[in-house]
C-alpha positions as CSV (number, residue, x, y, z in Angstrom):
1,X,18.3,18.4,-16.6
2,X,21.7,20.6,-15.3
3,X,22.8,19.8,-11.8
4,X,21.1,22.7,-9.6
5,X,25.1,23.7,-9.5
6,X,25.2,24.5,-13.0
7,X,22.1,26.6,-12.8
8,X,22.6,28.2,-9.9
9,X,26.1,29.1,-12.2
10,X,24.2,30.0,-15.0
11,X,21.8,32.1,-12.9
12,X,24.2,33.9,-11.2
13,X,26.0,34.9,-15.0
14,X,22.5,36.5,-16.2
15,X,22.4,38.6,-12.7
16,X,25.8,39.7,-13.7
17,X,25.1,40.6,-17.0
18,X,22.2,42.8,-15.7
19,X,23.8,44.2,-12.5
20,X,27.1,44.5,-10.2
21,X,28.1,41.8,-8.5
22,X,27.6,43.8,-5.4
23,X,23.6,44.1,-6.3
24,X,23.5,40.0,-7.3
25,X,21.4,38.7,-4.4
26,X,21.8,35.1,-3.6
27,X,18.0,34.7,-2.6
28,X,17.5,36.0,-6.7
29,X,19.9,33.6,-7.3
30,X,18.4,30.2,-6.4
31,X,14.9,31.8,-6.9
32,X,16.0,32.0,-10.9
33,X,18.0,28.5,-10.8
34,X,14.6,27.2,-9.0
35,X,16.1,25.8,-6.5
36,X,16.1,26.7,-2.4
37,X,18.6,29.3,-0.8
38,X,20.2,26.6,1.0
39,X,20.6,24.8,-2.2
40,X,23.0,27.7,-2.9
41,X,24.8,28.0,0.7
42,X,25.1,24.0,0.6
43,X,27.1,24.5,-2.8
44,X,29.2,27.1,-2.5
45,X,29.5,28.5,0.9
46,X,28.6,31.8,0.2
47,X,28.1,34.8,-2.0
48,X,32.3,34.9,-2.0
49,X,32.1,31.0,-2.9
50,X,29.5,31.5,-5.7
51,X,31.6,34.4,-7.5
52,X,34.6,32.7,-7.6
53,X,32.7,29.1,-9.2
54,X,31.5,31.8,-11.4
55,X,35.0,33.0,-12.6
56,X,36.6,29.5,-12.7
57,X,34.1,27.8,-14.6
58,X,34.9,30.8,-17.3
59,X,38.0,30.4,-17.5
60,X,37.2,26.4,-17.7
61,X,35.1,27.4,-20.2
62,X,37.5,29.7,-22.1
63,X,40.2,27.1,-22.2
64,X,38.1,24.5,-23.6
65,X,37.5,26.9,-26.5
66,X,41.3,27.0,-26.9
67,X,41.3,23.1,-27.5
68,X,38.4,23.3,-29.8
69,X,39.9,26.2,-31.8
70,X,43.2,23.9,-31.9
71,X,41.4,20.5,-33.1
72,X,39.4,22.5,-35.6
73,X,42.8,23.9,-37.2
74,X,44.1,20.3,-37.0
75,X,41.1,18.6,-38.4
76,X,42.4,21.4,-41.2
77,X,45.7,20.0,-41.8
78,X,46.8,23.1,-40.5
79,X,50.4,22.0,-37.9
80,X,52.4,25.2,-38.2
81,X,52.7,26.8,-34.5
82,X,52.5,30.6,-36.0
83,X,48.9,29.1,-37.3
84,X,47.8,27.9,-34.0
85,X,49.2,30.7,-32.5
86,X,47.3,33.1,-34.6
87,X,43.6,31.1,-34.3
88,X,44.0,31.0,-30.7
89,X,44.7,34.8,-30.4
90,X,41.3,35.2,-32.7
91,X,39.5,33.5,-29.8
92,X,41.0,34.5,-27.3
93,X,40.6,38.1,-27.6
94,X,37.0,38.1,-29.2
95,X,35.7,35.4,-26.1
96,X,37.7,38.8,-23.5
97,X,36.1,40.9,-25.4
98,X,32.6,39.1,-25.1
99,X,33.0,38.2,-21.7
100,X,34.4,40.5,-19.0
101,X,34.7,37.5,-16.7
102,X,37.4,36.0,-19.4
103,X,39.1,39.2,-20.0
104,X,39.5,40.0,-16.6
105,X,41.0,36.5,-15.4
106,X,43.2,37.1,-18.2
107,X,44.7,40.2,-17.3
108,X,44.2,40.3,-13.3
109,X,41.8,43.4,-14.2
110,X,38.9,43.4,-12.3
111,X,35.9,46.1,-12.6
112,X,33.7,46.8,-9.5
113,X,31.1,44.9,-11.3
114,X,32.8,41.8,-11.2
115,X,33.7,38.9,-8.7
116,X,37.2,38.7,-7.3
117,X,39.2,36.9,-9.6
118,X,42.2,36.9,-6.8
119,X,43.0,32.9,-5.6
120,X,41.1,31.9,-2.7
121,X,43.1,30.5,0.3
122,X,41.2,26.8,0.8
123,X,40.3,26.7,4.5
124,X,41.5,24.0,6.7
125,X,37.6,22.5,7.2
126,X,35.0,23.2,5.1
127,X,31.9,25.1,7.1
128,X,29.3,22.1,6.4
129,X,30.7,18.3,5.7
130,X,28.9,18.5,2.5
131,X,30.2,22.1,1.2
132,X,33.2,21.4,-1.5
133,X,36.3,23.0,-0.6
134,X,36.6,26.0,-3.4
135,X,39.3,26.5,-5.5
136,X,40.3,30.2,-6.2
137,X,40.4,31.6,-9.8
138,X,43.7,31.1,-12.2
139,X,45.9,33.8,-12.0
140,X,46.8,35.3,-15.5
141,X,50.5,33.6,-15.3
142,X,48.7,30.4,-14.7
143,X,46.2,31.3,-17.5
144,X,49.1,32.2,-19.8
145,X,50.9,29.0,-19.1
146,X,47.6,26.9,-19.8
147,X,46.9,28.4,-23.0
148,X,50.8,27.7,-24.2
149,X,50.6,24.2,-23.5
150,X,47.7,23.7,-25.6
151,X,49.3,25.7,-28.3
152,X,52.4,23.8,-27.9
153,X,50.8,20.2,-27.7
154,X,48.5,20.7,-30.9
155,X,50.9,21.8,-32.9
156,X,52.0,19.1,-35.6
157,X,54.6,20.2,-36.9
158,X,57.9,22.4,-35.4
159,X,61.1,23.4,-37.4
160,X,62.7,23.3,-34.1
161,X,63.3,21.7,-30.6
162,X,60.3,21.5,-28.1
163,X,62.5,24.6,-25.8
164,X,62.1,26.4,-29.0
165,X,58.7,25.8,-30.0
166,X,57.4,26.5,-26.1
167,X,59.6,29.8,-25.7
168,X,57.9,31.0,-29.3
169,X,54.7,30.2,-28.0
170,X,54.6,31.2,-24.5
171,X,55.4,34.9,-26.4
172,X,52.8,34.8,-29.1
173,X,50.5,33.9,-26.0
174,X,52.0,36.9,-24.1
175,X,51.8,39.4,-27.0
176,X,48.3,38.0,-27.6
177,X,47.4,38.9,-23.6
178,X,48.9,42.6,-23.9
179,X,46.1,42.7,-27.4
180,X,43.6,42.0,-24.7
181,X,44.6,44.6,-22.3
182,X,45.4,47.2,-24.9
183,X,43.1,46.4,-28.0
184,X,45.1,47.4,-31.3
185,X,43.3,48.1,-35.1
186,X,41.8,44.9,-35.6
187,X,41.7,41.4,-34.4
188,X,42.8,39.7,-37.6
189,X,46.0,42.4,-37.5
190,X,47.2,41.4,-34.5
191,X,46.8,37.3,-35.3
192,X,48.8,38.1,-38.0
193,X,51.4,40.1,-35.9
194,X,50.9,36.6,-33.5
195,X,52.1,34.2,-35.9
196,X,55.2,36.6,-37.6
197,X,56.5,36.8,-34.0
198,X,56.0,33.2,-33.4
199,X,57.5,31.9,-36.8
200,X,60.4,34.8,-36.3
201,X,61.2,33.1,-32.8
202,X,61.3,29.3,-34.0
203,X,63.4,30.7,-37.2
204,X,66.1,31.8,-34.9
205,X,65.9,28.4,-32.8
């Protein structure tokens, strides 16, 4: 059975999905995780605590995906970093597109409906001994950087340096978060814009 952390999580993502984070009520909350109000309190802290749990383990979430989507083009044979470039950006703008929690740790844009995504400044004690001290949500820099160094480290193979292959990269990663904020024609258009800029980059070292 989930940790009542995890279903408090996943109770608080249905309310979401139904209402604005301003209408989620924590007493609906634990009452749909099955678990007591304090339950909640003694977890997170607070309504504040709970949203941004919510929008961390997303991005968690999110970033695993990245990994999976990398070990699957391995377990291909496929090593060439305008390939992983190209079947991240796949996943990474169908998952934004899916999930407005991902898209909008992503891009630092954050709908009324949504938790704040903004870091949280940790405070010195934590209210109750038991009460974890919570971390704040990735920014998108941090987010950006993250995805690059899983692109970088699964990628086999390189025709040049490890500056090289991280600069191309970190700016098929970039060009991939601009698709997110400003969809273009198609999803498969833009992977394939992904990997030319990537491959163009590593060509000219």
């Amino acid at each position: 059975m989930p940790a009542a952390r995890e279903l408090l999580l996943d109770a608080a993502f249905v309310a979401l999905a139904a209402r604005p984070w301003s209408g989620v009520r924590m007493v609906d909350v634990a009452a749909a995780a099955g678990v007591s109000r304090q339950t909640l309190y003694n977890e997170f802290g607070g309504k504040d605590g709970l949203g941004r749990a919510l929008v961390r383990r997303e991005a968690d979430v999110f970033l695993v995906g990245v990994e999976r989507t990398l070990a699957d083009a391995a377990a291909r044979g496929i090593g060439d970093p305008g390939d992983h470039c190209a079947a991240v950006a796949l996943w990474t703008l169908r998952t934004a597109r899916a999930n407005p929690l991902v898209r909008a740790v992503l891009t630092g844009c954050r709908s009324e409906r949504l938790p704040a995504t903004v870091p949280a400044a940790v405070p010195a004690q934590r209210a109750r001994p038991e009460t974890p001290v919570l971390r704040g949500a990735p920014t998108p820099t941090a987010m950006a950087d993250r995805i690059t160094d899983r692109v970088v480290a699964g990628a086999i193979t390189a025709p040049a340096g490890p500056e090289t292959a991280r600069r191309a990269c970190a700016a098929a990663v970039r060009l991939t978060l601009s698709y997110v904020l400003a969809p273009g024609d198609s999803d498969e258009a833009v992977a394939v814009d992904v990997a030319r800029l990537a491959r163009a980059l590593l060509a000219d070292g």
